[in-house]
C-alpha positions in Angstrom: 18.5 -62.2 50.0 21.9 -63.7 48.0 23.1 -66.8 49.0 25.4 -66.7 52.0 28.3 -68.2 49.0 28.7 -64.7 47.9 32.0 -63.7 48.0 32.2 -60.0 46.1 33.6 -57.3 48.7 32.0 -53.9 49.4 30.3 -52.0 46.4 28.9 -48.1 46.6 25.1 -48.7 47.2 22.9 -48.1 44.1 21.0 -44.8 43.8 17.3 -44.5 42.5 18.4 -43.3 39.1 20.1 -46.3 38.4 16.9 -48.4 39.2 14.5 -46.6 36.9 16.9 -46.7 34.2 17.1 -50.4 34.4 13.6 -51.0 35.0 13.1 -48.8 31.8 15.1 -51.1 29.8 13.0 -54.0 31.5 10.1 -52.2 30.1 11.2 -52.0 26.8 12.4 -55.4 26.2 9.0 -56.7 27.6 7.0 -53.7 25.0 9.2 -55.0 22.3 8.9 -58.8 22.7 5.3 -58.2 23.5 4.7 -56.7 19.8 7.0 -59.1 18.0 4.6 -62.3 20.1 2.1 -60.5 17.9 4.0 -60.9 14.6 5.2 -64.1 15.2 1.0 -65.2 15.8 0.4 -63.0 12.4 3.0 -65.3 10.6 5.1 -61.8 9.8 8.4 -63.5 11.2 9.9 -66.4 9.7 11.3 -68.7 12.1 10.8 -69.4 15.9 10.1 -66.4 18.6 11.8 -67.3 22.1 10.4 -64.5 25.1 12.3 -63.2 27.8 9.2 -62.5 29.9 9.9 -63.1 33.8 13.5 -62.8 33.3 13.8 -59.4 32.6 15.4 -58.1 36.1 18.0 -60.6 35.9 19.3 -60.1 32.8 19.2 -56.2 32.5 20.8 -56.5 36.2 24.1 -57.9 34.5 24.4 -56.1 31.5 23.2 -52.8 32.9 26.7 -52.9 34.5 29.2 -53.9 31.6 30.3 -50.6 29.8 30.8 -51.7 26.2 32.6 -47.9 25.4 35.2 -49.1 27.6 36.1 -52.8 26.1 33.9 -55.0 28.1 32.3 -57.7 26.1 28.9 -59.5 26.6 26.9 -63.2 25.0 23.6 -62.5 25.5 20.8 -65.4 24.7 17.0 -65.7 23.4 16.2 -64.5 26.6 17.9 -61.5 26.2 16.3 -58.7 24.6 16.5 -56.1 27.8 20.2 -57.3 28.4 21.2 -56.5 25.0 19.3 -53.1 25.1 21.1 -52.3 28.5 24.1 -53.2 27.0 24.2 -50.4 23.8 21.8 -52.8 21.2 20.1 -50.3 18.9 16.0 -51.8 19.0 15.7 -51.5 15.6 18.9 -54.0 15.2 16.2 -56.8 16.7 13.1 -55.7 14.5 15.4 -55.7 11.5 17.1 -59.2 12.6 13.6 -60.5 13.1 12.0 -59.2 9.8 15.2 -60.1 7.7 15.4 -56.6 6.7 19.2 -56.3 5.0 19.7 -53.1 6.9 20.2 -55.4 9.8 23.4 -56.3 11.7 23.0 -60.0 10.1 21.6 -58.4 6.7 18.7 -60.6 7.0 21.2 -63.4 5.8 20.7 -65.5 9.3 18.5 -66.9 11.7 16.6 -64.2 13.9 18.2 -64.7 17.0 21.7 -64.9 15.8 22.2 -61.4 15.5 25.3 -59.9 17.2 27.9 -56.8 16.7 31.5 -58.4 17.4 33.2 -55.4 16.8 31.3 -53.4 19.5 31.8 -56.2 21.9 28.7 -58.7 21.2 29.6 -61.9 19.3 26.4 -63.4 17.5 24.6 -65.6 19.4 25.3 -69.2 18.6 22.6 -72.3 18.8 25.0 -74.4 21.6 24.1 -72.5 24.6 26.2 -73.4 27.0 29.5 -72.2 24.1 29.3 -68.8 25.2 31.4 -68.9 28.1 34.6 -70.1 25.7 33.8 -67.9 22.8 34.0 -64.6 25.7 36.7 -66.8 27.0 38.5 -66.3 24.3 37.6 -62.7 23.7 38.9 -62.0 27.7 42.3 -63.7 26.3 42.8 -62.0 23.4 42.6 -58.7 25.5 44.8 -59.6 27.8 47.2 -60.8 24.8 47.0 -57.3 22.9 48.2 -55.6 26.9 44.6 -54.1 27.4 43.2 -54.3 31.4 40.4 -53.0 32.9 37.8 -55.2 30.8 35.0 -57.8 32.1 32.9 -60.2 30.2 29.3 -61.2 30.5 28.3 -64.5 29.6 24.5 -65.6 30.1 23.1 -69.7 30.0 20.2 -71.5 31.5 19.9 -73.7 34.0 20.0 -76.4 30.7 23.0 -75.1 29.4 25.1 -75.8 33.0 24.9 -79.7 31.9 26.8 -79.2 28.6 30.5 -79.7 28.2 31.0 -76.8 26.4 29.7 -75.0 30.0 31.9 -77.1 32.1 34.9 -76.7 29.9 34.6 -73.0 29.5 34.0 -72.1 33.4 37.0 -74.7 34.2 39.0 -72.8 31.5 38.2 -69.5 32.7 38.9 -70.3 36.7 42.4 -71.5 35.3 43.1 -68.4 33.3 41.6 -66.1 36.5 39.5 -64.5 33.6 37.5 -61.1 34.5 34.4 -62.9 33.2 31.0 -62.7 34.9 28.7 -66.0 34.0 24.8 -65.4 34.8 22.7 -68.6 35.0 19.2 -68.3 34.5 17.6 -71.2 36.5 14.2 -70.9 34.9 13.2 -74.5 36.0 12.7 -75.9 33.0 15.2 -76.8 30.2 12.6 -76.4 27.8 9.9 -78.9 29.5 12.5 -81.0 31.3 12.4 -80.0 35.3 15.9 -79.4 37.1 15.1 -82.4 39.1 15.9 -84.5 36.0 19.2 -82.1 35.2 21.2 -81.9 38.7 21.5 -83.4 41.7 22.5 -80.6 44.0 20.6 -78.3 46.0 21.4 -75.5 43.6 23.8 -74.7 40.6 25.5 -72.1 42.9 26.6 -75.1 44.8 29.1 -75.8 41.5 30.7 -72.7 41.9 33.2 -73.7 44.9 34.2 -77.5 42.7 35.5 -74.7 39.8 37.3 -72.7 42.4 35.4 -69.2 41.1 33.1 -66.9 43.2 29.5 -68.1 43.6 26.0 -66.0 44.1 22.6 -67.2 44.6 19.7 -64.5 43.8 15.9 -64.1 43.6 16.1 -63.0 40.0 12.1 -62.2 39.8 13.8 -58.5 42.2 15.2 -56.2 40.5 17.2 -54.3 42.9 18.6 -58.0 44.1 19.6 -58.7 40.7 21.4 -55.1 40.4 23.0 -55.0 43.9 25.0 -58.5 43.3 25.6 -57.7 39.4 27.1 -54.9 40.8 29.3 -56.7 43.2 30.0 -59.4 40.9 31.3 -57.4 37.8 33.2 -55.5 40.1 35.2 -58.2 41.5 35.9 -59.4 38.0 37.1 -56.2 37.5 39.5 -55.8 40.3 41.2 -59.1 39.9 39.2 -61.3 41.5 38.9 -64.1 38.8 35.0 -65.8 37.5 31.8 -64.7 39.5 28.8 -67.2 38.7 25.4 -66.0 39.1 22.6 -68.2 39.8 19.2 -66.7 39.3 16.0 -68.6 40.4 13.1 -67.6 38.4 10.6 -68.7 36.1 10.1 -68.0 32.5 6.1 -66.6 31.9 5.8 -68.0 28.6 6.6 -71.4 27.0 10.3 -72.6 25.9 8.9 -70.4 22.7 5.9 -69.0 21.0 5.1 -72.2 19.4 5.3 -73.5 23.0 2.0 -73.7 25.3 3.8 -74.4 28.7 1.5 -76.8 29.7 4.0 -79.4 31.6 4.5 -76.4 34.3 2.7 -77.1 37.5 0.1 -75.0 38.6 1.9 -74.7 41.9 5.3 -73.5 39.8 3.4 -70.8 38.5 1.5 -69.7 41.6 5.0 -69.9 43.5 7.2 -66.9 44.3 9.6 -67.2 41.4 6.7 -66.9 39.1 6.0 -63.8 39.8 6.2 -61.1 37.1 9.3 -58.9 37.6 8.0 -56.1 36.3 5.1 -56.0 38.2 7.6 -56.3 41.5 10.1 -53.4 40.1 7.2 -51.1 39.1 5.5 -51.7 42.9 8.8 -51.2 44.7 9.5 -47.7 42.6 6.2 -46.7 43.6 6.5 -47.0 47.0 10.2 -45.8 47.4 9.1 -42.8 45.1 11.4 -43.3 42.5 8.5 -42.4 40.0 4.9 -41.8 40.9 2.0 -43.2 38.8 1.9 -40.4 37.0 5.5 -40.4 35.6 5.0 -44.7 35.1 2.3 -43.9 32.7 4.0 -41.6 31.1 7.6 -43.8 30.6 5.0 -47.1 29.2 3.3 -44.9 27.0 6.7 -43.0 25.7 8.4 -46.8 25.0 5.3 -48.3 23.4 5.7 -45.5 21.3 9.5 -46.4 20.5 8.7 -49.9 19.5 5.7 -49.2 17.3 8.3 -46.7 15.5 11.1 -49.5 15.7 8.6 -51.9 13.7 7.2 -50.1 11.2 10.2 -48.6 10.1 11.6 -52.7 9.9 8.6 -53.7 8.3 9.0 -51.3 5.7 12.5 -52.1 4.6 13.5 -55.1 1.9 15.0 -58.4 2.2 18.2 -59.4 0.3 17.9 -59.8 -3.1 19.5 -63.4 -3.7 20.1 -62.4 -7.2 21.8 -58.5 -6.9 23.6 -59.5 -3.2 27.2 -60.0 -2.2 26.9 -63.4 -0.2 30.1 -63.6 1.0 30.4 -64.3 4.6 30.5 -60.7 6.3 33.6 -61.2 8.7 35.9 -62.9 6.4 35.4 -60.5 3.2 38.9 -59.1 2.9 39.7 -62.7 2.5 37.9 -62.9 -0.7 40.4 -63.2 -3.6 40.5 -60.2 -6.0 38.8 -57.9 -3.0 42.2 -56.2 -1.5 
């Protein structure tokens, strides 16, 4: 159950719909990464290949409740990939990034994870993790600068990320400013192979939460319905006024710190333990036996999204790569700048 820190007030409970929907998106990140694992081994995408696998619940659970039609903003990270499709992120947006395709948000000009869509309310992801709290930050401020209300950011980090400055500075900033921003930790127990033990002292990251002053929740993130119940509550009191929500999430990531990555410094005992349990495997089981879906309809959803994402990659595997010699390589966000362009 959440940590006895949570502070969000009552929320309308959540309805079955609302689970299958997220635990479709679950399924499709998983289908999706799943295929581009395969690539990556078949030396078909140039440069590293970081899995969301195990933390799929947690982060569709937040992004499955910010509505980007209607202003809110959201950083996802590598881990990402069913956040960003709960969010509004077109799949073939991610095979294109990841094949360098030029039809791609990032017209195959940058790394593969760096893809973003600023002007629908996802900034490209940056390299210094624990930065994404500002740059929202500073998207939440600029909203409230242009008169707009209503909005709520999502920011995701890792448990790694909570011992940067640029985390520390960018929660402090946004407690001062009351900002309706909603920071998700993933505490996968490992920032890449070094365990929390060597990253913080206290008993959990939630503990942080009253020393900035902001709202604090700790969750199983491995359960699904956990994850969308506090979301819920969380993104709603950001909403209403009531300042920065931090969400801890205790899980474990089910691959390595990235393809090239074996995993071999996590105990046996980690994995056996209950946050490395697949959470997936737990949505699917509790569906079944609250009849959300029967067997039956399961089948049918896997089969229907493998389906999507065999579509989504050969139609990106099919498409060219800029052409260094015909292409404009001025920077995409800055090219009305460009003298002799207006």
């Amino acid at each position: 159950m959440p940590d006895s820190k949570n502070h969000a007030g009552k929320t309308p409970p959540l309805d079955a719909a609302t689970f299958v929907d997220a635990y479709r998106v679950m399924l499709q990140g998983r289908y999706f990464e799943d295929k581009l694992g395969a690539l990556y081994r078949a030396n078909r995408v140039v440069g590293g290949v970081y899995l969301g696998r195990g933390q799929e619940a947690f982060s569709v659970g937040l992004a499955v409740h910010l509505k980007q039609k209607e202003g809110d903003v959201y950083a996802p990270l590598i881990r990402d990939q069913s956040g960003r499709t709960a969010f509004g992120e077109p799949m073939i947006d991610a095979a294109r990034t990841y094949l360098g395709s030029v039809l791609g948000p990032m017209r195959g000009r940058d790394g593969n994870i760096h893809r973003g869509r600023p002007d629908l309310g996802q900034p490209a992801m940056i390299s210094h993790l624990g930065a994404s709290v500002s740059v929202i930050n500073g998207m939440l401020m600029a909203k409230r600068f242009r008169g707009e209300s209503g909005f709520v950011g999502g920011a995701t980090a890792g448990d790694g990320a909570t011992s940067t400055g640029a985390f520390h500075e960018g929660l402090n900033q946004a407690a001062v400013e009351k900002l309706p921003i909603v920071v998700a930790v993933a505490d996968n127990q490992f920032a890449y192979s070094t365990p929390t033990n060597r990253q913080y002292a206290c008993e959990s990251l939630v503990d942080r939460a009253s020393g900035y002053g902001v709202a604090g929740y700790s969750i199983n993130g491995t359960d699904l319905m956990e994850c969308l119940e506090v979301f819920q509550k969380a993104t709603t009191a950001a909403r209403e006024g009531g300042g920065p929500q931090l969400v801890v999430g205790k899980l474990l990531r089910l691959s390595g710190h990235g393809e090239h990555d074996d995993a071999s410094y996590v105990p046996d005992e980690v994995k056996a333990g209950d946050f490395g349990k697949d959470c997936i495997e737990i949505a699917r089981a509790r569906a079944l036996s609250e009849g959300f879906f029967s067997e039956a309809e399961s089948d049918a959803m896997e089969n229907e999204i493998l389906a999507e994402v065999e579509e989504c990659f050969s139609l990106a595997q099919g498409e060219n790569g800029p052409d260094p010699a015909k292409d404009d390589w001025g920077a995409l966000s800055t090219r009305s700048l460009i003298e002799g362009t207006h």
